[in-house]
C-alpha positions in Angstrom: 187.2 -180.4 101.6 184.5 -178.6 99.4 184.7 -179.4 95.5 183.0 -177.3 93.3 181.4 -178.0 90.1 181.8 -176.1 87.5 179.4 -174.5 85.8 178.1 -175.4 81.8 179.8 -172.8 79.3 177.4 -171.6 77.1 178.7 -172.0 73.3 178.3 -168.9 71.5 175.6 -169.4 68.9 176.4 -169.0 65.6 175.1 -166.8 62.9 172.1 -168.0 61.5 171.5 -171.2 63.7 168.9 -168.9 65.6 165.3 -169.5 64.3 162.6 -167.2 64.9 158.9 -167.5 65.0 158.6 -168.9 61.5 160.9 -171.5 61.7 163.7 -170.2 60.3 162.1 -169.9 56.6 162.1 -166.1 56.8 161.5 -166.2 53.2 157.4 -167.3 54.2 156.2 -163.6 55.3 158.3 -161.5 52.2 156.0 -164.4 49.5 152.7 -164.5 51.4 153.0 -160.5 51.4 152.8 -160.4 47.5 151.0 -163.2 46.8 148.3 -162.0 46.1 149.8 -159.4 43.5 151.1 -162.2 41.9 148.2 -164.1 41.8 146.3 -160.8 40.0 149.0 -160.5 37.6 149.3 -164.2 36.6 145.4 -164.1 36.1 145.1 -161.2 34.4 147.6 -160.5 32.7 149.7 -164.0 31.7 146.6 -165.6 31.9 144.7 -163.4 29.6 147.9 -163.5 27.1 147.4 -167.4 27.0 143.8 -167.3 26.6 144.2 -164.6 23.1 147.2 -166.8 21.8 144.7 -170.2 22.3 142.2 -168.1 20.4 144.1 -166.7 17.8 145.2 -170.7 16.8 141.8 -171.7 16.5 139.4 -171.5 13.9 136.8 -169.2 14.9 135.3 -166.5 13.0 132.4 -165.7 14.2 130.5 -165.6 17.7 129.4 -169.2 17.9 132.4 -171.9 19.3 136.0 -172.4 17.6 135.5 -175.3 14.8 138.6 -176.7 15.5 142.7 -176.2 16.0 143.8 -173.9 13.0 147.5 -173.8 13.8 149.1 -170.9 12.2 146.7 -170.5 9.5 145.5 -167.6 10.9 149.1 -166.0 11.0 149.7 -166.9 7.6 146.4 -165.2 6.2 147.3 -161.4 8.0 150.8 -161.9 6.2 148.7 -162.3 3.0 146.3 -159.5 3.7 146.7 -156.1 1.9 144.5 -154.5 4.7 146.7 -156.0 7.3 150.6 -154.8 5.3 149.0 -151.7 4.7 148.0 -151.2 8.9 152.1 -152.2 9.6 153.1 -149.6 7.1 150.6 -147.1 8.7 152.0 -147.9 12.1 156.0 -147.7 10.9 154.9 -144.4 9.3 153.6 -143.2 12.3 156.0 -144.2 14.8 159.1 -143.0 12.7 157.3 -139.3 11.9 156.7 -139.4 16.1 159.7 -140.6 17.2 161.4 -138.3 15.6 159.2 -135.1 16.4 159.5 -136.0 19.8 163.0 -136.0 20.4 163.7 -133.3 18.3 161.1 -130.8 19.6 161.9 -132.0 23.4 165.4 -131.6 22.9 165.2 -128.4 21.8 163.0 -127.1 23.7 165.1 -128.5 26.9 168.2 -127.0 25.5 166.4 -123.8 25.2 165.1 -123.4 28.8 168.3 -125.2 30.1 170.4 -121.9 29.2 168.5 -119.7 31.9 165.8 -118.5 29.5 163.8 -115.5 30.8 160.2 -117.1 32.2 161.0 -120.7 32.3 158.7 -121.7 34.8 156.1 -120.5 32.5 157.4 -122.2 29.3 157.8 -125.4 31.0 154.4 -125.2 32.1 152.9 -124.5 28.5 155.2 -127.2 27.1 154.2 -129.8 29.4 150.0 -128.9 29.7 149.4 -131.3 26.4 150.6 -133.9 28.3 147.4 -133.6 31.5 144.8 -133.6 28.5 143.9 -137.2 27.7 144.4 -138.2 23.5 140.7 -138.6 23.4 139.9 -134.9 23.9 142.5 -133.6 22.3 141.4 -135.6 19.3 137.8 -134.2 19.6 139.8 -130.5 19.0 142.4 -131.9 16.0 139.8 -133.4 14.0 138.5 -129.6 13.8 142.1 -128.4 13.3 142.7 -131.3 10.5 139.4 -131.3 8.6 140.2 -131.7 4.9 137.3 -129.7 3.1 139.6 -127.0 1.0 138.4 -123.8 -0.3 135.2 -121.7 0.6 134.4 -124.9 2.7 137.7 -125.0 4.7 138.0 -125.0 8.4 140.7 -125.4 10.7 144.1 -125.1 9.7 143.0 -125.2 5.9 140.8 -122.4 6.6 143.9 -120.5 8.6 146.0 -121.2 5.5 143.4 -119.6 3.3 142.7 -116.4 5.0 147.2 -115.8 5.1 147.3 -116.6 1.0 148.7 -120.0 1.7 146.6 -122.2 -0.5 149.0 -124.1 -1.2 149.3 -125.6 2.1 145.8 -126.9 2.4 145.6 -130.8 1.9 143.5 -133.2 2.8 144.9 -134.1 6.2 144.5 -137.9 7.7 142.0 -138.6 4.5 145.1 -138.8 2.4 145.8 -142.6 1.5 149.4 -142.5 0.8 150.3 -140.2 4.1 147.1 -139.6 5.9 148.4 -141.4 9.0 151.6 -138.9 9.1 148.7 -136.5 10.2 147.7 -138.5 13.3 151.5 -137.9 14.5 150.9 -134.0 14.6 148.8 -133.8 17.7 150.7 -137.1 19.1 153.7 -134.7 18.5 152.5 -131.7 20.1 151.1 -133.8 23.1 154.4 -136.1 24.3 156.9 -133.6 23.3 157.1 -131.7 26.5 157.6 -135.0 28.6 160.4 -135.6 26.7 161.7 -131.9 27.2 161.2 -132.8 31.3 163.2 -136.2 30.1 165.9 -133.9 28.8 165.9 -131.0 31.1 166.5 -133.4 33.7 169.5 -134.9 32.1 170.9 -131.6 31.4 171.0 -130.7 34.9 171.7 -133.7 36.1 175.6 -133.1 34.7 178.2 -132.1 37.2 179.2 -128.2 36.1 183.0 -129.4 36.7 182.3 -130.8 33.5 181.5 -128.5 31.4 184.4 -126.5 32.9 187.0 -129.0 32.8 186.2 -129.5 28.8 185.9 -125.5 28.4 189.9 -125.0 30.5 190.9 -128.0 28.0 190.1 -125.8 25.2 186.8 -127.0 23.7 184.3 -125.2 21.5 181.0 -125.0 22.3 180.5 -127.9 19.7 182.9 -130.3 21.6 181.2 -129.5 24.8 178.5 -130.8 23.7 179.5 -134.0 21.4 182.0 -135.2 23.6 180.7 -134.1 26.9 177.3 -133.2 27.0 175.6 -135.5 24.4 177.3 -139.1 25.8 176.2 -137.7 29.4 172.0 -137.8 27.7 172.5 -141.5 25.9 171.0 -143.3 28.4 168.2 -140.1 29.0 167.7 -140.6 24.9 167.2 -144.3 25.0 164.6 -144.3 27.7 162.8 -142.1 25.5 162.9 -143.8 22.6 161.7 -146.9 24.3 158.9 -145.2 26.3 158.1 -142.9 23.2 158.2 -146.1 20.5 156.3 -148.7 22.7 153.6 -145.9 23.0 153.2 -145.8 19.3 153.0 -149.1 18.5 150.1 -149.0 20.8 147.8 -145.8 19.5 144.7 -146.5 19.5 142.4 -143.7 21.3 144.0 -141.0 18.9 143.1 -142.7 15.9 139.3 -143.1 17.3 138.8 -139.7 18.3 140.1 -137.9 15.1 139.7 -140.4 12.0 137.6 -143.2 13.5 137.5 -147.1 13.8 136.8 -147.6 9.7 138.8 -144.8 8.1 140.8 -147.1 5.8 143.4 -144.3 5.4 144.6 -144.1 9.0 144.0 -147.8 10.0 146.8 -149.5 12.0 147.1 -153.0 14.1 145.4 -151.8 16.7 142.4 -150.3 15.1 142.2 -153.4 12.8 142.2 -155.8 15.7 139.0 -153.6 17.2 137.2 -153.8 14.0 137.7 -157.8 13.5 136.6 -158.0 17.2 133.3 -156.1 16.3 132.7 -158.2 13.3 133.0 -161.4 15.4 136.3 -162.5 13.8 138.0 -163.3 17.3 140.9 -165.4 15.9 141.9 -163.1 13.8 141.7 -160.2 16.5 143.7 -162.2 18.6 146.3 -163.2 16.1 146.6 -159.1 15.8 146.8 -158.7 19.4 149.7 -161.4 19.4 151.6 -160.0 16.8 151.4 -156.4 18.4 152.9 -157.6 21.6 155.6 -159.6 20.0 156.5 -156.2 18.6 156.0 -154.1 21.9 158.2 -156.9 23.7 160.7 -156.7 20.7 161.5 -152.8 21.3 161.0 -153.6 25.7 162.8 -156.7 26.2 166.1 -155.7 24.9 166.4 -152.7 27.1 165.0 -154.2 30.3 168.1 -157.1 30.0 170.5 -154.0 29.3 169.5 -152.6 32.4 169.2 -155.8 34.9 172.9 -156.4 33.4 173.9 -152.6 34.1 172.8 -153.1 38.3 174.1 -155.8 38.6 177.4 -154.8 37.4 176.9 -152.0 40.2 
């Protein structure tokens, strides 16, 4: 009589016993792939940020080695420094006067082309050309455009406004001290408006036409289309261009160079300030600047970039 044996049953496996090559930490090949990004960026760019807020709590103004741990004093003496309160006016001026331009002109001219306008393709490309010239160039051209001799002397717009009878609109430009720096926002206008015209186009036909004809069946004006359909519909477009648009002007910089110059005491902001100090030797209270700039970059940044981490993960 034969007996037979039976033969082992294999278990199925369950999910996720199985290990692979490395071991089952498949999490090794995803890190050591951007490692060395991280690396670069914790170098140079957290590690840089450590180094100018360690220098900006020392005591060291001048090229030879700190004299010792100054705390906040350094803090405490921009707070108290009429050139310094005068910069953070400058830069609230300008960031105001360009905020505003911005959005106004880019909306508008979005709204424009997005209601079929004859030759949009070409008025999209003028509006948007500022934006491939670099600020440094186009500040060679506006300091021409915004010199502030008046009269016989005039040239630029002055001397424009003199040959149509429009004396009156001749001023002095960015050498004025109580708004000179609202003429460094005229060519920062001109330049960033069309991106935020793309900004808007893009949002404007980015909304479903059922819309807009759903609100029009139901009765609405032109004027409720637009407040209660249209305008909601470009919030979020609007707020990534005020964030993109403000953090840009808190950091102007180049502009200001190419047009007015690093000591021109009429059109100095943080960022110019810090340069000069730097020049001068003063490195603490350079970096103190520096540190106080970002603080207010990552005041206007950080909000928004919670908002939206909260907002996709909701999704």
């Amino acid at each position: 009589m034969s007996s037979t044996v039976p033969s082992a049953v294999k278990r199925p496996e369950k999910p996720g016993r199985r290990k692979g090559r490395l071991g089952g930490h498949g999490w090794v090949a995803p890190v050591l792939l951007i490692l060395p990004t991280i690396i670069v960026i914790g170098v140079f760019v957290y590690g840089l940020i450590g180094s100018n807020i360690n220098t900006s709590l020392q005591d060291r103004h001048n090229i030879g080695p700190s004299q010792g741990f100054a705390g906040l004093d350094n803090y405490r003496d921009l707070f108290t420094d009429d050139d310094f309160i005068y910069s953070l006016r400058n830069l609230l001026l300008y960031t105001a006067t360009f905020l505003v331009g911005t959005l106004c002109l880019g909306f508008l001219w979005a709204w424009l082309l997005e209601r079929k306008a004859r030759g949009e393709s070409l008025f999209r490309a003028i509006y948007l050309f500022p934006m491939a010239v670099s600020f440094v160039a186009s500040g060679v051209v506006w300091r021409w455009l915004l010199n502030n001799a008046e009269g016989d002397r005039a040239s630029g717009l002055n001397r424009l406004f003199g040959s149509l009878h429009l004396d009156f609109l001749q001023n002095p430009w960015w050498t004025d001290e109580r708004w000179g720096i609202l003429a460094i926002a005229v060519p920062a206008i001109w330049q960033l408006s069309g991106y935020v015209m793309a900004l808007f186009l893009a949002g404007f036909r980015g909304i479903p036409e059922e819309l807009r004809e759903a609100a029009r069946m139901d009765g609405a004006s032109e004027w409720q289309l637009y407040r209660h359909v249209i305008f909601p519909q470009l919030s979020p477009v609007a707020l990534s261009a005020i964030i993109i648009i403000g953090h840009m002007s808190l950091k102007v910089f180049d502009l200001i160079m190419a047009i007015a110059g690093q000591t021109n005491y009429t059109t100095q902001v943080p960022a110019t300030q810090m340069w000069v100090e730097f020049t001068r030797g003063d490195y603490a209270k350079s970096a103190a600047i520096g540190t106080i700039l970002l603080l207010i970059v990552a005041i206007l940044i950080v909000p928004y970039l919670v908002s939206t981490y909260r907002q996709e993960r909701r999704r």
